[in-house]
C-alpha positions in Angstrom: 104.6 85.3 58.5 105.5 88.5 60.0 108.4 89.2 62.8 107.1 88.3 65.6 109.3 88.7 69.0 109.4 86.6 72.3 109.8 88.4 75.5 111.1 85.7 78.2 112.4 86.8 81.4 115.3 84.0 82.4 115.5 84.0 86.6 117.4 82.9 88.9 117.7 79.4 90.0 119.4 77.2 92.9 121.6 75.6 90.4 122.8 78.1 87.8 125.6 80.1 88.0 123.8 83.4 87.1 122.1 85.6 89.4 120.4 88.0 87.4 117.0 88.2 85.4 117.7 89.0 81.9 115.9 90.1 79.1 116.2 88.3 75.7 114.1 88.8 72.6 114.0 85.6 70.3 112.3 85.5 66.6 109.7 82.9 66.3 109.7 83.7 63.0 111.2 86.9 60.9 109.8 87.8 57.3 113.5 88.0 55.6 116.7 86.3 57.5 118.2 89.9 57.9 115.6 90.4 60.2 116.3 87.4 62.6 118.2 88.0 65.5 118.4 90.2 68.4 116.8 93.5 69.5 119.1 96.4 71.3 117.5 97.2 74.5 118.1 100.0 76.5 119.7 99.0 80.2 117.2 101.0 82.3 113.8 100.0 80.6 111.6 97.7 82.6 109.8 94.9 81.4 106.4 96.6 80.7 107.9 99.1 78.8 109.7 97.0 76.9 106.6 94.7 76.1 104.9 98.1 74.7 107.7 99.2 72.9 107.8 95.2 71.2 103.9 95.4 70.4 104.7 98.6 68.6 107.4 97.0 66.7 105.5 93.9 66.3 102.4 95.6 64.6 104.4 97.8 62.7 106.6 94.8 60.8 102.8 92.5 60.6 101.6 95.5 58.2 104.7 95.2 56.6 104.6 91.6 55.9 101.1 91.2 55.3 100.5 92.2 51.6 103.1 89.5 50.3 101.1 87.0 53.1 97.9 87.8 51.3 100.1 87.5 47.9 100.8 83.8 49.0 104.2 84.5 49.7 104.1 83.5 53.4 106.5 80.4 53.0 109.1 81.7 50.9 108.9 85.5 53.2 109.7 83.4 57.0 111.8 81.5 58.2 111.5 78.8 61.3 112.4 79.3 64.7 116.1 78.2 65.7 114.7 75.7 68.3 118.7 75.7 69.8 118.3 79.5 70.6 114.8 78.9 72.3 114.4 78.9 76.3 111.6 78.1 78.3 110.1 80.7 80.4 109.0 79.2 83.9 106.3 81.1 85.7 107.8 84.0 88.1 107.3 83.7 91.7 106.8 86.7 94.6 110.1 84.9 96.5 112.2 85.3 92.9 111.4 89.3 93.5 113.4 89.7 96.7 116.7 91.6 96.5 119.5 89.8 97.8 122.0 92.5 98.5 125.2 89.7 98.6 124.5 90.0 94.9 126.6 92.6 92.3 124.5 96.0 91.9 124.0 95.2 88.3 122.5 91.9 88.5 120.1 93.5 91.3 119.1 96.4 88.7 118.4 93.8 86.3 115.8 92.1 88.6 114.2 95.2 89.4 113.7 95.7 85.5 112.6 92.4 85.0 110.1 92.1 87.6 108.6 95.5 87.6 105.0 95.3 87.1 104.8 92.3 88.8 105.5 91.0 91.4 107.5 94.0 91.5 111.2 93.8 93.7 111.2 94.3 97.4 114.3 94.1 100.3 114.2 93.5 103.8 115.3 96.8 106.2 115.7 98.4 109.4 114.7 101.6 110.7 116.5 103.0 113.6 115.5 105.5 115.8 118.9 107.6 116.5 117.5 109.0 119.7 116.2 105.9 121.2 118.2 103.2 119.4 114.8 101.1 118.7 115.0 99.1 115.9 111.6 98.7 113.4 112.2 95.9 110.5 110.6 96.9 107.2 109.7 95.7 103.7 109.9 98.7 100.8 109.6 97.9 97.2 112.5 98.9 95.4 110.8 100.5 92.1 113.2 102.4 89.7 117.2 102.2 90.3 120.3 102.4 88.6 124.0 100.2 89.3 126.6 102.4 90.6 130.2 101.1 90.0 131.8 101.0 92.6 135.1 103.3 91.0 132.9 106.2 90.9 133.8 109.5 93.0 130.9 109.6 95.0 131.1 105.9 95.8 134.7 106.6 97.0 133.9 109.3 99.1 131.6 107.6 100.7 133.8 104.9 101.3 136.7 106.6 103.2 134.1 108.9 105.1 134.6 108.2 108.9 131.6 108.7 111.5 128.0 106.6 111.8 126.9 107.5 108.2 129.7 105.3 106.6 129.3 102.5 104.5 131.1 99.6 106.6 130.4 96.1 108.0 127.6 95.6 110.9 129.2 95.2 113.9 128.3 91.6 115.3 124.8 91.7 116.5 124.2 95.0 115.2 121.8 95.9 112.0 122.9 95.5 108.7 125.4 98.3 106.6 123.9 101.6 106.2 121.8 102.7 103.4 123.4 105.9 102.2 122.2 109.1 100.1 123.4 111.1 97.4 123.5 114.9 99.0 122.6 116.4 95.2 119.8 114.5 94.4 118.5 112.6 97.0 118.5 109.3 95.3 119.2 106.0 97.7 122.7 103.6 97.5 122.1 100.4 98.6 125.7 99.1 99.3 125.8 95.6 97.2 128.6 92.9 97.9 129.4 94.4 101.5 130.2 97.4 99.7 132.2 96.7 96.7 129.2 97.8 94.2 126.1 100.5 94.8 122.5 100.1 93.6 121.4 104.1 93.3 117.2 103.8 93.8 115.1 106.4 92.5 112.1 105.3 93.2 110.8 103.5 96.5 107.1 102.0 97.7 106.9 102.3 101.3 104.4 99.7 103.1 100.7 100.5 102.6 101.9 103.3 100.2 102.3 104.8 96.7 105.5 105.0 95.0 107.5 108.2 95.8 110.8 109.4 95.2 113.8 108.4 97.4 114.2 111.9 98.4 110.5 112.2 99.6 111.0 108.6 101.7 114.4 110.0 103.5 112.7 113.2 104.4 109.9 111.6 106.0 112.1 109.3 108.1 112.7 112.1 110.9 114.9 111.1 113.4 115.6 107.4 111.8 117.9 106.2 109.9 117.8 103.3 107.2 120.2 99.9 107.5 120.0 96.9 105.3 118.2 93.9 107.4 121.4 91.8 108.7 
């Protein structure tokens, strides 16, 4: 039998301690023992590329194993699966998408990874009008990021900035912390934890739009300013 690899994506529940999607790859069954065991993934891929990247991988080792399969060496070529290292894989839902920002930055990446495709992530904001002071709730899909620790120089400097762009508390009543942006590239920090961690996005869906860059979404903002919904 040839190595064959199981994708599951383990979410978040109501009474387990983690709070993070995570991406495990378990052998159903290998063709030698040295090939059992897990598979280094890279910490930005998202699912769908890591399913294409496993198919690849998958086909490749089936034409490997094949010949001795045909040779009637199938039995003594696999091994079975270690039932105590399988988990079950419950079907995702479009509520186990949304980005809780009380969560670390890394355990938000990770759900953006895991459900990209679909459902794909999305977060709850505000757009303020700095002229007027109007407030217009939002939903954008959060497509492509990156956890920023929060030791990091830029994070700093943002953190002891003074003035209305500064990453603090909402004042009671008032929208959520702001939703700050790197001047070099553009990219969007989310502040995570009430600022003790940053979720840098690269990529953002607007409503009724396509994906764009975070740059693009800032500079077509105008006069308004993004806050996390309180």
């Amino acid at each position: 039998m040839a190595h064959f690899l199981q994708l599951q994506l383990l979410s978040s529940s109501a009474n387990h301690c983690s709070s993070c999607p995570r991406l495990q790859c378990a052998p159903l069954s290998t063709s030698t023992q040295a090939r059992s065991g897990p598979v280094d993934v890279d910490p930005d891929i998202q699912a769908p590329e890591l399913l294409h990247d496993l198919f690849a991988k998958g086909a490749s080792l089936l034409l490997e194993a094949l010949p001795g399969v045909f040779e009637g060496q199938g039995p003594q070529l696999s091994s079975p699966q270690d039932e105590q290292q399988a988990t079950h894989a419950a079907k995702l839902t479009r509520e186990e998408a949304r980005l809780d920002f009380s969560r670390p930055a890394l355990s938000l990446h990770n759900t953006v990874r895991g459900f990209a495709g679909w459902p794909g992530t999305s977060a709850s904001f505000v757009l303020r009008d700095k002229d007027t002071g109007s407030l217009e709730p939002t939903e954008i899909k959060i497509v492509r990021t990156r956890a920023l620790d929060s030791d990091t120089g830029l994070y700093k400097h943002l953190q002891s900035e003074a003035g209305p762009n500064r990453v603090s508390e909402p004042a009671p009543g008032q929208q959520g912390m702001h939703v700050q942006w790197d001047p070099n590239t553009g990219d969007m920090l989310l502040p995570c934890q009430g600022g003790e961690s940053v979720l840098r996005v690269f990529v953002v869906q607007p409503p009724t739009k396509k994906a764009i860059a975070a740059r693009d979404f800032r500079n077509g903002l105008r006069q308004k300013e993004v806050c996390l919904a309180p």
